[in-house]
C-alpha beads as a LAMMPS data file, in Angstrom:
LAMMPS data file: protein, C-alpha beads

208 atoms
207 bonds

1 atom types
1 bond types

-500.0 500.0 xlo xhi
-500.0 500.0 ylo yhi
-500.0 500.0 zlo zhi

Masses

1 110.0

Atoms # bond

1 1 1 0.000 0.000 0.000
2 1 1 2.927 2.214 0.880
3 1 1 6.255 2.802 -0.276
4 1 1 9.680 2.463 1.392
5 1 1 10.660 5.462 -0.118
6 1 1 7.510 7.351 1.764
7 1 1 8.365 5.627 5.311
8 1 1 12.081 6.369 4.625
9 1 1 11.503 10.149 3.495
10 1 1 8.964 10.504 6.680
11 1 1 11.061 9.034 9.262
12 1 1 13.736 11.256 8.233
13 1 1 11.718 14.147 8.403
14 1 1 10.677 13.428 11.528
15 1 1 13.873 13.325 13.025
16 1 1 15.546 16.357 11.971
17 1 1 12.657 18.164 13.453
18 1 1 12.477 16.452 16.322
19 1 1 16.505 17.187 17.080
20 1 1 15.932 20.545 16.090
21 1 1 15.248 22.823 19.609
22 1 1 11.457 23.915 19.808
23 1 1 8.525 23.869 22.399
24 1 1 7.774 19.676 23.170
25 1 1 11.857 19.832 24.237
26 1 1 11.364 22.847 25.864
27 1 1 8.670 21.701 27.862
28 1 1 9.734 18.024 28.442
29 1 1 13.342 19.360 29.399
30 1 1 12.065 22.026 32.087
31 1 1 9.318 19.818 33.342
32 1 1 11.947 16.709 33.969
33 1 1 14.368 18.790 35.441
34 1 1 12.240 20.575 38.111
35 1 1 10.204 17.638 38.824
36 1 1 11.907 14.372 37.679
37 1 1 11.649 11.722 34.875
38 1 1 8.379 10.879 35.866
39 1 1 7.223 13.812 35.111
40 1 1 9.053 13.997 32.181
41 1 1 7.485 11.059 30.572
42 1 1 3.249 12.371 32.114
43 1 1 4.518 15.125 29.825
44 1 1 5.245 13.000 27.129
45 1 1 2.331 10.996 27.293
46 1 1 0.357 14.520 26.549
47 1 1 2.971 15.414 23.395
48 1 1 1.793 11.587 22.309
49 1 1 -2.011 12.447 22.220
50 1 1 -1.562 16.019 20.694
51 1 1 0.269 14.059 17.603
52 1 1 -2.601 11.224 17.607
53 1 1 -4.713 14.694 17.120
54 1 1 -2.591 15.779 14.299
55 1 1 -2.475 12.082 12.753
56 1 1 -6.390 11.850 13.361
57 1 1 -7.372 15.344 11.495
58 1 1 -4.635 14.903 8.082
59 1 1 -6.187 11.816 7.981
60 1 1 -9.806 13.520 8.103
61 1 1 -8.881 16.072 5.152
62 1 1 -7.293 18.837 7.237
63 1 1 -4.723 19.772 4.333
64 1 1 -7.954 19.907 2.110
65 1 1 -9.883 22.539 4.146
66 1 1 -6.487 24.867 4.611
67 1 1 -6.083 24.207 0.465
68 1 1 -9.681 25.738 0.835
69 1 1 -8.935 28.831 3.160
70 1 1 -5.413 29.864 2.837
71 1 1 -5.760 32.490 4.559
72 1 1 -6.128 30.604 7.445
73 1 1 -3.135 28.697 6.849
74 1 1 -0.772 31.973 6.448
75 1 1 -2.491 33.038 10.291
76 1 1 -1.141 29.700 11.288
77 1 1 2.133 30.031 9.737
78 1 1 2.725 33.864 11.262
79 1 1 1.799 33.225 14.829
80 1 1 3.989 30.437 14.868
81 1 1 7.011 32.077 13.240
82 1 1 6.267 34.697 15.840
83 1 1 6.550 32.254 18.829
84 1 1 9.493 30.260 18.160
85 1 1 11.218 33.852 17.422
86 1 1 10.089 34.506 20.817
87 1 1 11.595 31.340 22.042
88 1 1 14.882 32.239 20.092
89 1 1 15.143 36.145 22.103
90 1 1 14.021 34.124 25.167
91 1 1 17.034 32.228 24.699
92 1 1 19.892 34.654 23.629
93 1 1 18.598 37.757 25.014
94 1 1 20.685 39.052 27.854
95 1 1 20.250 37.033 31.112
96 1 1 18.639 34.342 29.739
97 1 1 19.091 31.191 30.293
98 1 1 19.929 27.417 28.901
99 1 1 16.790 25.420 28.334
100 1 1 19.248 23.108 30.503
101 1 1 19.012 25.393 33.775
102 1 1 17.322 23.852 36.658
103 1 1 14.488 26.409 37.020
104 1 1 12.604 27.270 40.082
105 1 1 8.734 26.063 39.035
106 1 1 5.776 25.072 41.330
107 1 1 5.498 21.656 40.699
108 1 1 2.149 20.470 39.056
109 1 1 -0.315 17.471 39.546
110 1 1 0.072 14.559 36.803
111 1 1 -3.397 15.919 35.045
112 1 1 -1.728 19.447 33.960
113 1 1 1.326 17.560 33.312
114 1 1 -0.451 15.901 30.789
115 1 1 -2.141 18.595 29.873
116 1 1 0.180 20.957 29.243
117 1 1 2.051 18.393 27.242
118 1 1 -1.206 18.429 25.191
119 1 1 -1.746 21.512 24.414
120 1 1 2.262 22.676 23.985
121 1 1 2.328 19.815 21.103
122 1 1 -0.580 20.890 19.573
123 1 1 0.375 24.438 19.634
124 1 1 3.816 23.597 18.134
125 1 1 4.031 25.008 14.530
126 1 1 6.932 22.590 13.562
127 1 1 4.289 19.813 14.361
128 1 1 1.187 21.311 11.885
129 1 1 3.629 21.962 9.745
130 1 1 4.998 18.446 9.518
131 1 1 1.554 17.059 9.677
132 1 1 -0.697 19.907 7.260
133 1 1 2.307 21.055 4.729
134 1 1 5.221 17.778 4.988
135 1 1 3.138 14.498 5.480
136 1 1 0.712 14.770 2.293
137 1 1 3.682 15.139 -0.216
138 1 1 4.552 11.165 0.630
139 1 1 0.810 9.805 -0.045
140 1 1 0.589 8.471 -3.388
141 1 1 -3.179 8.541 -4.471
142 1 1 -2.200 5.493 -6.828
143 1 1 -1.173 3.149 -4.260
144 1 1 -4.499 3.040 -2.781
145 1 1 -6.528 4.482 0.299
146 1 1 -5.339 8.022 1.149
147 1 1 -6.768 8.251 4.887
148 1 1 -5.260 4.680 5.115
149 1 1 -1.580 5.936 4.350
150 1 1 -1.859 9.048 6.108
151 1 1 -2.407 6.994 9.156
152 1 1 0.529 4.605 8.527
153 1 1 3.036 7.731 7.995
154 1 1 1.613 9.186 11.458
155 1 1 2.290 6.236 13.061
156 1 1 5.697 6.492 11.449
157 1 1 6.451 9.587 12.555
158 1 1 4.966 9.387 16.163
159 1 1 7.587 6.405 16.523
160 1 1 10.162 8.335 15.527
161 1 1 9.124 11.573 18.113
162 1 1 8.627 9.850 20.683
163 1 1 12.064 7.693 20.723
164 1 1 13.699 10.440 20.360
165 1 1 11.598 12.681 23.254
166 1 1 11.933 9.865 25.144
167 1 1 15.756 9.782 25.070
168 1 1 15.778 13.514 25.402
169 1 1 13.837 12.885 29.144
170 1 1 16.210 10.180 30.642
171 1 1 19.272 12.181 29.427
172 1 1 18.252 16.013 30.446
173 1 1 19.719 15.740 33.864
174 1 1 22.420 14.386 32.869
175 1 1 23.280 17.210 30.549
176 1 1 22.377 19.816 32.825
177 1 1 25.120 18.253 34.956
178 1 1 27.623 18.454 32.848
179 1 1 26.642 22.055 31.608
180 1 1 26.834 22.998 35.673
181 1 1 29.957 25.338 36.508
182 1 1 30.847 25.198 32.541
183 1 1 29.593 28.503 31.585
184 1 1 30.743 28.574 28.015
185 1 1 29.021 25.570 27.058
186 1 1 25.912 26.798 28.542
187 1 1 26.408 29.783 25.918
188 1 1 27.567 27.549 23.484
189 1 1 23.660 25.751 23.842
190 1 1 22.062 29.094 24.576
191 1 1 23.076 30.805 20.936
192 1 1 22.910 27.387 19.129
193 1 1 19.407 26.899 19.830
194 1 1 18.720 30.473 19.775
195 1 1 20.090 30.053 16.106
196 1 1 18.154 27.194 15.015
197 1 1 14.841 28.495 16.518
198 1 1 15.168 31.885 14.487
199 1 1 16.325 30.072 11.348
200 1 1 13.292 27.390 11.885
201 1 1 11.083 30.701 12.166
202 1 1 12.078 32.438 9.279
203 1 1 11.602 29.554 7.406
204 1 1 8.295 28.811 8.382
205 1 1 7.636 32.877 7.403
206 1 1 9.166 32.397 3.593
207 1 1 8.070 29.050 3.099
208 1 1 5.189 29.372 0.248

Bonds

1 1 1 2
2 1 2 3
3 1 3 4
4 1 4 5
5 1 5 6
6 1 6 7
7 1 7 8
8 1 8 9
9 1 9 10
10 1 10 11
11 1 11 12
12 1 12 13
13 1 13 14
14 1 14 15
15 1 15 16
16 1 16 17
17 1 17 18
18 1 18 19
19 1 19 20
20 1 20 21
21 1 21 22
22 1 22 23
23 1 23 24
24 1 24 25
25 1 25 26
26 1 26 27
27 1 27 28
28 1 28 29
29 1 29 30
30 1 30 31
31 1 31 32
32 1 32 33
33 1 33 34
34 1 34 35
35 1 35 36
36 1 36 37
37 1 37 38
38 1 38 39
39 1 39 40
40 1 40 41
41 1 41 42
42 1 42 43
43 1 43 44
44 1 44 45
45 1 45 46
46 1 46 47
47 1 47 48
48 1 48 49
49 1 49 50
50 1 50 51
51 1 51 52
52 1 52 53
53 1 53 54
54 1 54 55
55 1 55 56
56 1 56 57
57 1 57 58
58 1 58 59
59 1 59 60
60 1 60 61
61 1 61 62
62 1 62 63
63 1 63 64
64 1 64 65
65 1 65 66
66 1 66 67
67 1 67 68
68 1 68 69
69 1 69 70
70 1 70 71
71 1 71 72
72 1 72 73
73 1 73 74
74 1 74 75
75 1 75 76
76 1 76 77
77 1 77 78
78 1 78 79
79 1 79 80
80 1 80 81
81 1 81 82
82 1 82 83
83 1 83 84
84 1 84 85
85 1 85 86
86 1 86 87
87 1 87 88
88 1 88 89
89 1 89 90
90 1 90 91
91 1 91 92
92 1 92 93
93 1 93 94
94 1 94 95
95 1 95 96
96 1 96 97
97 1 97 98
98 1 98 99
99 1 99 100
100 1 100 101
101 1 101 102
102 1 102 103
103 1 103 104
104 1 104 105
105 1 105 106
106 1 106 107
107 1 107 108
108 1 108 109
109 1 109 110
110 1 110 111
111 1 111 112
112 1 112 113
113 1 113 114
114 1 114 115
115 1 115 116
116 1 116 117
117 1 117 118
118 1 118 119
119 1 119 120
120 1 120 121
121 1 121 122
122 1 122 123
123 1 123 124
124 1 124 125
125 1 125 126
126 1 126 127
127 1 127 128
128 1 128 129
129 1 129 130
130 1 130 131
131 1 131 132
132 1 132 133
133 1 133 134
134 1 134 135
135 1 135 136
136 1 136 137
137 1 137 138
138 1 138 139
139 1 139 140
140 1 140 141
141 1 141 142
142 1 142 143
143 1 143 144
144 1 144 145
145 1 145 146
146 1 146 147
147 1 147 148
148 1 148 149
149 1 149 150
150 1 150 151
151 1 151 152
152 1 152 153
153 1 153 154
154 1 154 155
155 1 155 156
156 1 156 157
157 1 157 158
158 1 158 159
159 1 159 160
160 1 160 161
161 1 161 162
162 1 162 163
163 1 163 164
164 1 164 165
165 1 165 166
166 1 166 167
167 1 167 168
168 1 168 169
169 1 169 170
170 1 170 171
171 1 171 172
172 1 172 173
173 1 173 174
174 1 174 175
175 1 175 176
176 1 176 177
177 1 177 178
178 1 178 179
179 1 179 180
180 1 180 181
181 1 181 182
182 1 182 183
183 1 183 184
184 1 184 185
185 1 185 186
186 1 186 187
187 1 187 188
188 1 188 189
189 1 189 190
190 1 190 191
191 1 191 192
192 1 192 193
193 1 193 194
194 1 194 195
195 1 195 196
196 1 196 197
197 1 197 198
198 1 198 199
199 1 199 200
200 1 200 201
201 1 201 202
202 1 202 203
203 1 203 204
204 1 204 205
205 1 205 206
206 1 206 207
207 1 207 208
């Protein structure tokens, strides 16, 4: 039904992006840090569903209805170019911070855990993009049901994002360790992902 070349192209999508600093690491880095793996991994669990969203509405003909109103896919595209530029000042303005500094954060109940992981995944414009703009250039009408394929490079990709996230939870305090008492490495992080954020951003803006 599918090709090798579409799992292949997906899965390698999927992992530059999810390498590539933006909100889910964020999140899933500041929440394990200030309150453990475990909550690391409740946070996950939310980033999980928010893709099964994503999967679940390609699959329903979202990329038809923003073909339809374009206008409404530009909004999307703006206010999310806007936000991970504000993530990129966040992190190279003066006095800020490594994504990998312990932060001082009232620690919250597994439910808004969850939640938040939910709702910073779904508002993550790498994600839509991936999943409105990316995902439909590797169905092939030809090879048979659409819906069916869109579902099986989801799955694909939600594989791929979660490994990786997952990885990214047991291993954040031990990075933060080593970045502790090594200021220029915490720079080093701090202008790197600064970097990529802006460049994602602009991207995102230009992209037509």
């Amino acid at each position: 039904m599918i090709s090798i070349h579409a799992l292949v192209g997906i899965a390698t999508v999927a992992f530059g992006m999810v390498i590539s600093p933006g909100p889910n690491m964020i999140y899933l880095i500041s929440r394990t840090l200030t309150q453990g793996r475990r909550a690391g991994f409740i946070s996950l669990l939310g980033v999980a569903v928010g893709f099964l969203v994503y999967m679940a509405a390609t699959a329903a003909g979202l990329s038809t209805i923003f073909a339809l109103v374009p206008q409404l896919f530009t909004a999307i595209k703006i206010a999310g170019a806007a936000y991970l530029l504000w993530l990129a000042w966040q992190a190279v303005r003066p006095g800020g911070q490594s994504v990998f500094t312990p932060k001082d954060l009232p620690e919250d109940p597994p439910r808004k855990l969850f939640t938040m992981g939910l709702v910073t995944n779904l508002l993550n414009p790498k994600i839509a993009i991936l999943y409105i703009s990316l995902l439909p250039q590797f169905v092939d009408p030809e090879r048979g049901n659409v819906a069916a394929q869109s579902l099986i490079l989801g799955l694909t990709q939600i594989c791929v994002a979660l490994t990786i996230n997952g990885m990214i939870v047991l291993t954040a305090g031990s990075v933060a360790g080593f970045l502790t008492g090594r200021p220029f490495w915490i720079r080093v992080q701090r202008y790197l992902m600064g970097t990529v954020l802006a460049g994602l951003a602009l991207s995102i803006a230009v992209d037509r």
